[in-house]
C-alpha positions in Angstrom: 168.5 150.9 104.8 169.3 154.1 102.6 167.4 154.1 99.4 170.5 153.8 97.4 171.3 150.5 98.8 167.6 149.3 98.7 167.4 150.4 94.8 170.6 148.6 93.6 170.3 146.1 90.7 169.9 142.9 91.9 172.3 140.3 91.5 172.1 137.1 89.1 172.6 134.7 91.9 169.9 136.6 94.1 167.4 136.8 91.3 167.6 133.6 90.5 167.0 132.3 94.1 164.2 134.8 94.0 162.8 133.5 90.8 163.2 129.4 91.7 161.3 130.5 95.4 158.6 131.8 93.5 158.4 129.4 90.8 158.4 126.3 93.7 155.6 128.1 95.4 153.5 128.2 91.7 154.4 125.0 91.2 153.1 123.2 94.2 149.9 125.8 94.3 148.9 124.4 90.4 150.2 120.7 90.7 149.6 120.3 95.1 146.6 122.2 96.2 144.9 123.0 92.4 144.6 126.6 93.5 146.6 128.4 91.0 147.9 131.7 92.1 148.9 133.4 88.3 148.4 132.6 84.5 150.1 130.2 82.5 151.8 132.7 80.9 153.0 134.7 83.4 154.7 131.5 85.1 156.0 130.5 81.4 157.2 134.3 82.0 158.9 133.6 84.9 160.3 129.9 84.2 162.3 131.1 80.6 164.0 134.1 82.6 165.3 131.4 85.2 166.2 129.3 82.4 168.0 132.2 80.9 169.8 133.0 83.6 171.1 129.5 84.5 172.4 129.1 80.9 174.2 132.4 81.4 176.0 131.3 84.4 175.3 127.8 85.0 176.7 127.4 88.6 173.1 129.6 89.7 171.5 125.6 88.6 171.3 123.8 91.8 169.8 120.8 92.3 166.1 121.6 93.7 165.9 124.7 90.9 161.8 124.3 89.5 164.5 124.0 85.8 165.7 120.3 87.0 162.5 119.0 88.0 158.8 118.6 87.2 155.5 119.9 88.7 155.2 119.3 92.5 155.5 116.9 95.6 152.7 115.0 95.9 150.3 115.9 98.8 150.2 113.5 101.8 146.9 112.5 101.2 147.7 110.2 98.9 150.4 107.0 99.0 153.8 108.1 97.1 154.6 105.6 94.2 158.2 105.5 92.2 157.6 105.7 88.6 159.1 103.1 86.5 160.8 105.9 84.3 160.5 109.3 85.0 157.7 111.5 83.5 159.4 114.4 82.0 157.9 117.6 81.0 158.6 119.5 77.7 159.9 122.6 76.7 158.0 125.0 75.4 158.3 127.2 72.5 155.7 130.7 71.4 157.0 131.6 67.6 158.1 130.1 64.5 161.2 131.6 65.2 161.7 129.2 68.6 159.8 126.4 66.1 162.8 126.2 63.6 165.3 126.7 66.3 164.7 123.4 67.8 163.9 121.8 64.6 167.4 123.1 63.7 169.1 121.6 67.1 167.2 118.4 66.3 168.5 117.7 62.5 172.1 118.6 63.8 172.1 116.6 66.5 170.8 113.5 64.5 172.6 114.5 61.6 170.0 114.8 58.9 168.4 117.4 56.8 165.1 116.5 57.4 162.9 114.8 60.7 159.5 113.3 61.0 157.5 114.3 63.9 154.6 112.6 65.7 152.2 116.1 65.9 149.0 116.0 68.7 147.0 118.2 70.3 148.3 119.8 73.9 145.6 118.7 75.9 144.4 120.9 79.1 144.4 118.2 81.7 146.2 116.5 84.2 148.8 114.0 83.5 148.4 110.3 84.8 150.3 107.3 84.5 148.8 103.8 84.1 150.7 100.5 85.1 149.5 97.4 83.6 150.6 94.1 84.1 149.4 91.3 81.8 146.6 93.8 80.9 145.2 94.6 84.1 145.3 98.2 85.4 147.0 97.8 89.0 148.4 101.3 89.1 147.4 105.2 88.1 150.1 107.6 89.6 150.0 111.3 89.0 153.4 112.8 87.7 154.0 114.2 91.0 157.5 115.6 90.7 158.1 113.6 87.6 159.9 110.6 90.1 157.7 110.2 92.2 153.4 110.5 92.3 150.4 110.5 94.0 148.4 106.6 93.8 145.3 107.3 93.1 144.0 104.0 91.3 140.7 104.0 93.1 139.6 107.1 90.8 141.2 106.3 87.8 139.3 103.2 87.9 136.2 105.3 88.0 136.8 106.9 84.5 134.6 105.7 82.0 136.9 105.2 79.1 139.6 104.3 80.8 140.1 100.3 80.5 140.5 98.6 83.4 142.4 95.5 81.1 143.7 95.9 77.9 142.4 94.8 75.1 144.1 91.7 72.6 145.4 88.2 73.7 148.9 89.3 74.0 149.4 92.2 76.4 152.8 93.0 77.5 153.6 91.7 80.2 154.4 95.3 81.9 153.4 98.5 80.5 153.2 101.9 81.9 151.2 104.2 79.4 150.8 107.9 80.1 148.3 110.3 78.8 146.2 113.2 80.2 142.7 113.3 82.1 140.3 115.9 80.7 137.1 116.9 81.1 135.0 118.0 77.6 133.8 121.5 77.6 130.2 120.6 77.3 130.4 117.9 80.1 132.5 120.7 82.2 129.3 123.2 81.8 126.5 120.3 82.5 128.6 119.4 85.9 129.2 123.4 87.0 125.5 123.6 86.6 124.9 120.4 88.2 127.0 122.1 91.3 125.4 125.3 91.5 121.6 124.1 91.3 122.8 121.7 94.2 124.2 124.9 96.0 128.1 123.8 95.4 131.0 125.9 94.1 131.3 125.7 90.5 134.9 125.2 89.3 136.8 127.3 87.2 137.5 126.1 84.1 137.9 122.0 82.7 141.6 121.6 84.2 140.9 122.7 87.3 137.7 120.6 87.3 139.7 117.3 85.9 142.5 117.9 88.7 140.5 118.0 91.8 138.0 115.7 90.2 140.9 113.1 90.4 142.3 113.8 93.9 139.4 113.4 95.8 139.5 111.5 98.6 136.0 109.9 97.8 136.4 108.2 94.5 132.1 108.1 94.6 132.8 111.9 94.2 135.1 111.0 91.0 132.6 108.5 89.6 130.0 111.6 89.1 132.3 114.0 87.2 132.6 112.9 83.5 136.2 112.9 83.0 138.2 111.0 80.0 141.7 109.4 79.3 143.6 110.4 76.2 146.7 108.6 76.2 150.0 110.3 74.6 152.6 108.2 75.0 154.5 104.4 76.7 157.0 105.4 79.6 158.2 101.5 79.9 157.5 97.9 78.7 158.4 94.4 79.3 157.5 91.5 78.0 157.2 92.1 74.5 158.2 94.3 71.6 156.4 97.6 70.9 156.6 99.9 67.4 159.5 101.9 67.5 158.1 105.2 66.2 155.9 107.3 68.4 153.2 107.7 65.9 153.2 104.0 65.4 153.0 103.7 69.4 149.8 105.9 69.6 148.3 103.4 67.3 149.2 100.4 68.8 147.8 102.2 72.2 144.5 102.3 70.5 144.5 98.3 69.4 144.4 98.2 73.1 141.4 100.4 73.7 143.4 103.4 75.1 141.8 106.2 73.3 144.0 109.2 71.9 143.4 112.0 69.9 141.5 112.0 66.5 144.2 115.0 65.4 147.6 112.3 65.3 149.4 113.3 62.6 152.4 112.1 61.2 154.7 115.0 59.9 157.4 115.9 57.7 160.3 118.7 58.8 159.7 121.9 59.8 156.9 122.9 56.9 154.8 120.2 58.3 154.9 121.5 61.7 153.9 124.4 60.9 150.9 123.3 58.5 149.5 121.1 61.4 150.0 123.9 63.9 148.2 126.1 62.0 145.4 124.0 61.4 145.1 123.1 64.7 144.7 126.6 66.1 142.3 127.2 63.0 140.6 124.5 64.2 141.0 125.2 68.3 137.8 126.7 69.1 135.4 124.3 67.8 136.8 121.2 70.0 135.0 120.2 72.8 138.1 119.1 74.8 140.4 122.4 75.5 144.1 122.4 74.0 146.4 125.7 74.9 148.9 124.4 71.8 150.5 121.0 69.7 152.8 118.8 71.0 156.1 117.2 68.0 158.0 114.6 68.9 160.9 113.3 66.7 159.0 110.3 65.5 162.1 107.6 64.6 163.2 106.0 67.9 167.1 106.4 66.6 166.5 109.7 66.7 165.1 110.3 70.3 168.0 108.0 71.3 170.9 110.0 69.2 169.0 113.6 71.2 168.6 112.3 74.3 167.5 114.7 77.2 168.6 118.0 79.5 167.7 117.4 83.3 164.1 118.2 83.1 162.9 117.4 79.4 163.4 115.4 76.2 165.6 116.9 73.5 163.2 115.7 70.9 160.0 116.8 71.7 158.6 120.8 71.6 155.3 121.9 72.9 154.3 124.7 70.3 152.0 126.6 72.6 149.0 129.6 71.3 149.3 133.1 72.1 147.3 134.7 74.3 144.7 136.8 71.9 144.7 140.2 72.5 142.5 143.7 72.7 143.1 147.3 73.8 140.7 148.9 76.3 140.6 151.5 78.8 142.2 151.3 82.2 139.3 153.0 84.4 140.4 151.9 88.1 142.2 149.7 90.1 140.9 147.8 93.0 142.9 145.2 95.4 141.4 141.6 96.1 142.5 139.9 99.6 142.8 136.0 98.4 142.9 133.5 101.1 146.5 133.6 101.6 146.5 137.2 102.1 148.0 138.3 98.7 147.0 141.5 97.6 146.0 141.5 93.7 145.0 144.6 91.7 142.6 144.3 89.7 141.7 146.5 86.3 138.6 147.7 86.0 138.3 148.1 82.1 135.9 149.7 79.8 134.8 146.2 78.6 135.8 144.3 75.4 135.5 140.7 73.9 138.5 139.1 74.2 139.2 135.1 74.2 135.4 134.2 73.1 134.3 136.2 76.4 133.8 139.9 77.6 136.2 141.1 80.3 135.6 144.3 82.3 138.6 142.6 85.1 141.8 141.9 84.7 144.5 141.0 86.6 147.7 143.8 87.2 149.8 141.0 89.1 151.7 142.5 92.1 153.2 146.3 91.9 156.1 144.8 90.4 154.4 143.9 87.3 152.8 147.7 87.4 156.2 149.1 87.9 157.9 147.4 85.3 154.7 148.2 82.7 154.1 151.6 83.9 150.4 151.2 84.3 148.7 154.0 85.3 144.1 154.3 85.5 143.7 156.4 82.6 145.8 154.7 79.7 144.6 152.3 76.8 146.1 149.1 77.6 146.4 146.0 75.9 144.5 143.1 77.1 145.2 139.3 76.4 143.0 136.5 77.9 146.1 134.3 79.6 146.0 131.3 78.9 142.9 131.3 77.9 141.6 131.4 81.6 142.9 134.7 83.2 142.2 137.7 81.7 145.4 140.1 82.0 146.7 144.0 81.2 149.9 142.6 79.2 151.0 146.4 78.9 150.5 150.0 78.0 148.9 150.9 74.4 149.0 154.7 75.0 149.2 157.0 77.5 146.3 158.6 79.1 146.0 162.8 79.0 144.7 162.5 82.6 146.4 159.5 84.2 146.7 158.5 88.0 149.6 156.4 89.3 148.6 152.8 91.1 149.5 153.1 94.7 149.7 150.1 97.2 147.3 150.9 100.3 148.6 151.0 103.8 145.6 149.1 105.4 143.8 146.0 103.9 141.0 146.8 102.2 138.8 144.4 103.6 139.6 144.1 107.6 142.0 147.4 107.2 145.2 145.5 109.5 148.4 146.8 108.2 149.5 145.9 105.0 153.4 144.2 104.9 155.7 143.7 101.4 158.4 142.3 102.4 162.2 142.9 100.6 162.8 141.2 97.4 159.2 139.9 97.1 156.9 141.1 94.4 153.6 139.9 96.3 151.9 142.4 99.7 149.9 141.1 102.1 147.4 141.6 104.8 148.4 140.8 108.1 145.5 140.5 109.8 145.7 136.4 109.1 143.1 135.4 112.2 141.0 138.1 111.4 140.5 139.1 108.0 137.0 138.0 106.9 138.6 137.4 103.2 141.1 134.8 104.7 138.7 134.0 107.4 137.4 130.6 105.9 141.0 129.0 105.0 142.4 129.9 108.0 139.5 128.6 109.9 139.5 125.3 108.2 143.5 125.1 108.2 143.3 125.7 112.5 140.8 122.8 112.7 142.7 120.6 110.4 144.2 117.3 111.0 148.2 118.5 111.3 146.7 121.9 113.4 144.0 121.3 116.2 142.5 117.9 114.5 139.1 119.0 115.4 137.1 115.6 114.0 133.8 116.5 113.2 134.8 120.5 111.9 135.4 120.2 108.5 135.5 122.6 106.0 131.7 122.3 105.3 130.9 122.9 108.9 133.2 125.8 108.8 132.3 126.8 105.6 128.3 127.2 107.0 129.2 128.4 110.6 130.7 131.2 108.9 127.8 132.0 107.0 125.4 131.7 109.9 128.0 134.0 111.7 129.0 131.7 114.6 132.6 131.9 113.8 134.5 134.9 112.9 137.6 133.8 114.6 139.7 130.5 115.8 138.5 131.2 119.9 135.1 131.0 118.5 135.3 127.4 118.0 135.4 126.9 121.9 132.3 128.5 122.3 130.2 127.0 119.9 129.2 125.2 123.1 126.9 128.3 123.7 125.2 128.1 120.8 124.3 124.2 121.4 120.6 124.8 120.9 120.9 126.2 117.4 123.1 123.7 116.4 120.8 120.7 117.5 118.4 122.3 115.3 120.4 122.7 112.3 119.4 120.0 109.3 121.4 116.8 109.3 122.6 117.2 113.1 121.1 115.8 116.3 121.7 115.2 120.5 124.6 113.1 119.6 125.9 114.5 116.8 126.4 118.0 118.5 127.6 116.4 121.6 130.6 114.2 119.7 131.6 117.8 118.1 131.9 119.4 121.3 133.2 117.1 122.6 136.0 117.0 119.8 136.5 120.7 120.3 136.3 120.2 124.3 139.5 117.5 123.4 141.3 120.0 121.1 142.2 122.5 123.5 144.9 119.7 125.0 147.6 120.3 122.5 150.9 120.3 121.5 153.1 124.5 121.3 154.4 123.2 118.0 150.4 122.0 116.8 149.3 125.8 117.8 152.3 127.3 116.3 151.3 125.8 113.2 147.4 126.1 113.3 148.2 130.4 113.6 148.5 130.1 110.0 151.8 131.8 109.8 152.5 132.3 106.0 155.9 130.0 105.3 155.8 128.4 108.4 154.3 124.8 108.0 154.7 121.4 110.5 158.4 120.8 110.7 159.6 124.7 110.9 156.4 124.8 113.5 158.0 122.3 115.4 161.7 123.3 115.4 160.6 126.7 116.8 158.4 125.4 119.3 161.8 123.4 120.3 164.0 126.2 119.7 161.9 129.0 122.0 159.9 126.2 124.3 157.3 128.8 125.1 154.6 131.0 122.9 156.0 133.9 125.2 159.5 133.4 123.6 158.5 133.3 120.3 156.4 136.6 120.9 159.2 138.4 122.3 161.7 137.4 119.6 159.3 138.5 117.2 159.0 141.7 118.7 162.7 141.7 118.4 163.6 141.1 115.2 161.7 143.9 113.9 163.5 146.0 116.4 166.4 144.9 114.7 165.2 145.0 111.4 164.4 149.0 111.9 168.2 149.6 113.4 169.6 147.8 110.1 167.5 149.5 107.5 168.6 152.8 109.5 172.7 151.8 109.5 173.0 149.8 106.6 174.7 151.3 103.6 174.4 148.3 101.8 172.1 145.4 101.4 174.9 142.7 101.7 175.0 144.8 105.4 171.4 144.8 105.8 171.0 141.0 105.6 175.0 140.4 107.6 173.1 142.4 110.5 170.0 140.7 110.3 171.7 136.9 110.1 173.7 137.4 113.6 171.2 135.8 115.9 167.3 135.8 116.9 164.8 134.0 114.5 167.4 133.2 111.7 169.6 131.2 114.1 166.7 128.5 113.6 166.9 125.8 111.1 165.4 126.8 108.1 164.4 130.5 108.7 165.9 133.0 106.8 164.9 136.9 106.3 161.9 135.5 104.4 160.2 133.1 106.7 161.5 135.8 109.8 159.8 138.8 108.2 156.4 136.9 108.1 156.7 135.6 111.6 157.7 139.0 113.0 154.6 140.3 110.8 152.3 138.4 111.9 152.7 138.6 115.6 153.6 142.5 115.0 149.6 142.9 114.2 147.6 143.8 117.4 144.6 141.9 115.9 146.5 138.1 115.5 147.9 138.9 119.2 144.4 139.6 120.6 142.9 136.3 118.9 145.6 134.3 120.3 145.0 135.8 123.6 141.6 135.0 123.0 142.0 131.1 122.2 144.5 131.4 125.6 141.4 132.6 127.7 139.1 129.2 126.5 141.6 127.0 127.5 143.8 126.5 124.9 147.1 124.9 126.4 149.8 122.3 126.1 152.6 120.6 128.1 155.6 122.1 128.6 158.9 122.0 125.7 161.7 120.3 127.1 164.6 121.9 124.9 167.7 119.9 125.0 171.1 120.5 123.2 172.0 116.8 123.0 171.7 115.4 119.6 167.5 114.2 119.1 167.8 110.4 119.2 164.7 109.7 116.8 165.7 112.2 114.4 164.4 111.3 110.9 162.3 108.8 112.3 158.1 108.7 111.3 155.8 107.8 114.0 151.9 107.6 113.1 149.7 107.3 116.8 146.5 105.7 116.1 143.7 104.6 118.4 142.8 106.0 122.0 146.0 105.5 124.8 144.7 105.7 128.8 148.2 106.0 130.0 149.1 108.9 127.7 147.2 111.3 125.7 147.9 111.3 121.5 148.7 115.0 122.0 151.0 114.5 124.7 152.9 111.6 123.0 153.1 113.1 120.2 155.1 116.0 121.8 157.2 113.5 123.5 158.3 112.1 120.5 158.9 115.3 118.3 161.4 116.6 121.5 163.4 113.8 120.7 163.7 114.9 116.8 160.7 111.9 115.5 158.0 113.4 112.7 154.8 112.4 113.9 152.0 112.2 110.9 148.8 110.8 110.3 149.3 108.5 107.5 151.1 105.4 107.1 153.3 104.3 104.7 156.5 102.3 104.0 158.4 105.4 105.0 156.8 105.2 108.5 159.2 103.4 111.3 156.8 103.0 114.4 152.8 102.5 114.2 151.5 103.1 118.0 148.4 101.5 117.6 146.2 101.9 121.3 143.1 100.6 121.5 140.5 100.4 118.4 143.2 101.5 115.9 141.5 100.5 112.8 142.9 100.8 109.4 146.3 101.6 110.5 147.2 99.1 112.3 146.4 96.9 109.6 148.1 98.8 106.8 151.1 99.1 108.9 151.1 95.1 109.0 150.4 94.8 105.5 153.6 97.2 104.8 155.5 95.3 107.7 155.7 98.4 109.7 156.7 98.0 113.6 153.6 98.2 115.6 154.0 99.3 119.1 151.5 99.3 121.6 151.0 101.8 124.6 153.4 100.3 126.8 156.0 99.7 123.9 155.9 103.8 123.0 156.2 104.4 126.9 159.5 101.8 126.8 160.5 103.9 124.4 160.0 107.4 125.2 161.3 106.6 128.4 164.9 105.0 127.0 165.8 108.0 124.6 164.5 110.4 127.3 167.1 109.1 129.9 169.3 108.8 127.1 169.4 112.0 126.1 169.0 113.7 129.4 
């Protein structure tokens, strides 16, 4: 495509799609996975432009924009739980400016000249929700995506402070009180140190640590981290009468023994607010728990009710966040970092300087956008500001450098040196060398031997993580010849004869698979279980894929070459191929056609061919799928059929197979020794289907539909 065409100013309705992408992927990084990918500020950054542009032209708002809801999905390792109401988030505000323009908005809208506001500290944390009925703690939900959460009960119930009934003779009869989970900064050093003497990762910083404290899977791991409750609010009651202003609320909260914070301050209008928030970042660095700003809340419950709310926050409430501090340094290089995904990240390499209570000699550039847009150049005095108090930052240019040198993306990965791919309209670059690049080696190891990839039982991400140090795997074909390196392995500390044998065994299993299961083990960035499966359906061989792959880049060169216009560039590109699949578009094509485009991914998967790797063949059909929308979970071991082999069966005829049960599951195909499935699926009332019932089954809607 002519450069003219590929420099012209990007639409509102395209930027904004761009922006709610990016801001989805954020999201469910920070809130899904606790891995997040940028600073608080730069996605504050990024949300109030979206937000902007939606109330310029308020047809861009649609209804899965990150502006109408809250956080994430919650992962599927956890039971999803309605909330009772839904738990909001707030908007934020960074002046005194912004400050009195909502106090303004909220005396006009109640009609007053002057409001009283519950003020408290903006805890660091992660937000929880507790369900108590008459007193007894019998739910904790995370906020999820504010309707729905993750149940995680079992660890809540391991927090010391945290009371498991409330305290008082009368407790309402149903109560569901939210607050955050936090981790003190001197208990947060004592447990990194505890990890690193016991040769663990340490964690970041005290959210991090409080969020994957809480999401563990072992709730024995929960019960050793020392993390508190501080509750900030009631999302819903029954049974009895609570105080109608929030500040009033908090109190009665503590008369049950739900602790909040000492700093609760009732306050008057807009001086008040601005007295307590300057006390409170006065006061900032000498708490033990970490706050990144305050929290008012119009205090009279007439008021909340006369404000009422937009589609993702309260009207009445404000988080008054702190800025960033700030230093200028000198800009002496620029290095790219490979993160596990891929991404390319320059780094600064500073002269260094004290900056948020810590030196920094690194910070973070962003993506070449971010350079671009600042005109960074190694050379210049830059400004500095520790983001969000975690991730240091080069916020922008103090003065130009007499010698300067512009920041140039490399062509190769600077770690395994496969090409290096930015695809249209995204800010982030990225190594394509997925299968072989020892910076994304780990992930991509442990995501191939996971549960929804190859299920390799016994290969988790400890094993991984120390075969990788040892050097026995550098790739995924390794895995099936970790059979030649029996001997060692036997000798290794904590395994044995039988031990080995069952892994081997495991991997010996894994090779029998599904094309949809290996599609989705590669890794491919944007391509997760369902789009896995609808291309394995749509192109029934690996071969296919390949070749369409191949293809579309083929394409993609012709249409960059004739295109005078991007609207021509993406007309060409939609016609047929790779984006006549469900859900692919130029995005999710571009890293498909990447990734196979790279020589290196190509020879591994030839590789993992050669051990044996294989899987029955896709029956494509163009009759409508007959379990569509249907979730199956096969537990147990079948003699009739393998799990792998049913479970293709039953995604050709449109059924989501998983690996956890819930209501939302239709069939349970419990075989023989199913376990815990079986029984949960009776406890839900789930259909339970035996061998021969799944066979029934697969064999009407196959006739059916043939």
């Amino acid at each position: 495509m002519p450069n003219g065409a590929a420099d012209m100013a990007e639409t509102s309705v395209a930027r904004a799609g761009r922006l709610a992408a990016r801001l989805t992927e954020l999201s469910r990084a920070y809130y899904a996975e606790d891995a997040p990918e940028v600073s608080d500020a730069e996605y504050d950054r990024l949300f109030r432009e979206l937000e902007a542009l939606e109330a310029d032209e308020p047809s861009l708002i649609t209804p899965d924009s990150p502006t109408q809801r809250v956080g994430a999905p919650p992962a599927e390792s956890f039971d999803s739980v309605d909330h009772a109401t839904p738990m909001l988030s707030l908007a934020n505000c960074f002046d005194d400016e912004e400050l009195a323009e909502f106090d303004r908005r909220a005396r006009e809208g109640v009609g007053t000249e002057a409001l009283a506001y519950c003020a408290e500290p903006k805890f660091d944390g992660t937000a929880l929700n507790l369900r108590y009925e008459a007193g007894v703690l019998v739910r904790a939900t995370t906020r999820g995506d504010g309707t729905t959460g993750e149940d995680i009960t079992t660890n809540a119930r391991t927090i010391r402070n945290l009371p498991l009934r409330l305290a008082g003779d009368t407790p309402p009869a149903v109560i569901e009180i939210r607050g955050e989970v936090v981790l003190a900064r001197s208990r947060f050093d004592a447990l990194n140190a505890r990890l690193e003497a016991a040769g663990q990762k340490a964690f970041v910083n005290p959210r991090n640590a409080a969020s994957g404290s809480l999401r563990q899977l072992d709730s024995r791991i929960t019960a050793e981290r020392p993390l508190a409750f501080m509750g900030y609010g009631i999302g819903h009651v029954d049974g009895t009468d609570v105080p109608a202003g929030l500040y009033d609320q908090l109190m009665q909260l503590q008369t049950w023994g739900i602790s909040i914070s000492p700093y609760v301050e009732r306050v008057e209008g807009l001086a008040g607010c601005r007295a307590y928030y300057e006390a409170m970042a006065e006061r900032r660095a000498d708490l033990d728990i970490e706050i990144d700003g305050v929290v008012f809340k119009a205090d009279a419950a007439s008021a909340r009710a006369e404000l009422g709310f937009v589609a993702r926050a309260p009207r009445w409430a404000i988080a008054r966040k702190f800025p960033a501090e700030e230093t200028t340094t000198t800009l002496n290089a620029v290095e790219f970092q490979v993160g596990r995904t891929g991404a390319l990240t320059p780094v600064a390499k500073l002269d260094p300087v004290f900056v948020g209570g810590v030196t920094v000699s690194n910070a973070t550039l962003h993506n070449m956008d971010e350079i671009a847009r600042k005109d960074v150049r190694v050379g210049d005095r830059v400004i500095v500001r520790r983001a969000g108090d975690v991730i240091p930052e080069v916020k922008a240019v103090a003065e130009r450098g007499v010698d300067t040198t512009p920041i140039a993306l490399p062509e190769a990965c600077p770690v395994c040196g496969s090409a290096v791919e930015r695809v249209a309209g995204e800010a982030v670059a990225r190594c394509t060398g997925g299968l072989v690049c020892p910076a994304q080696r780990r992930e991509a190891l442990k995501h191939f031997a996971s549960r929804n990839a190859l299920d390799i039982e016994g290969l988790g991400d400890r094993q991984i993580e120390a075969f990788v140090a040892e050097g026995l795997l550098e790739t995924p074909a390794d895995i099936f010849r970790l059979h030649a390196h029996r001997d060692a392995l036997v000798a290794r500390e904590g395994y044995g004869e039988k031990s080995v044998a069952n892994l081997l065994a495991s991997i010996e299993a894994a090779k029998a698979t599904t094309l949809a299961r290996f599609i989705f083990a590669l890794g491919i960035r944007e391509v997760g279980q369902t789009m896995a499966r609808d291309l394995a359906l749509h192109f029934a061989t690996l071969d296919g894929l390949r070749e369409e792959a191949k293809a579309y880049l083929a394409r993609a060169a012709e249409a960059e070459a004739s295109a005078t216009t991007k609207a021509d560039y993406e007309r060409q590109m939609t016609a047929e191929g790779l984006q006549t699949v469900a859900g692919v578009g130029q995005r999710v094509a571009r890293s498909i056609a990447d990734f196979f485009a790279e020589q290196r991914n190509r020879d591994v998967i030839d590789d993992l061919l050669a051990e044996g790797v294989h899987w029955p063949t896709v029956n494509v059909s163009s009759t409508p799928q007959p379990l569509a929308g249907q979730t199956v979970v096969l537990t147990g071991t079948m003699t009739t059929l393998t799990r792998e082999v049913a479970g293709a069966r039953l995604e050709a005829l449109g059924a989501r197979v998983t690996s956890s049960v819930s209501k939302k599951t239709d069939y349970v195909v419990a075989g023989d020794k199913a376990g815990s499935k079986k029984d949960k699926a009776e406890k839900l009332g789930v259909a339970l289907l035996d061998e021969q019932g799944l066979i029934d089954l697969l064999t009407q809607h196959e006739v059916g539909a043939s």
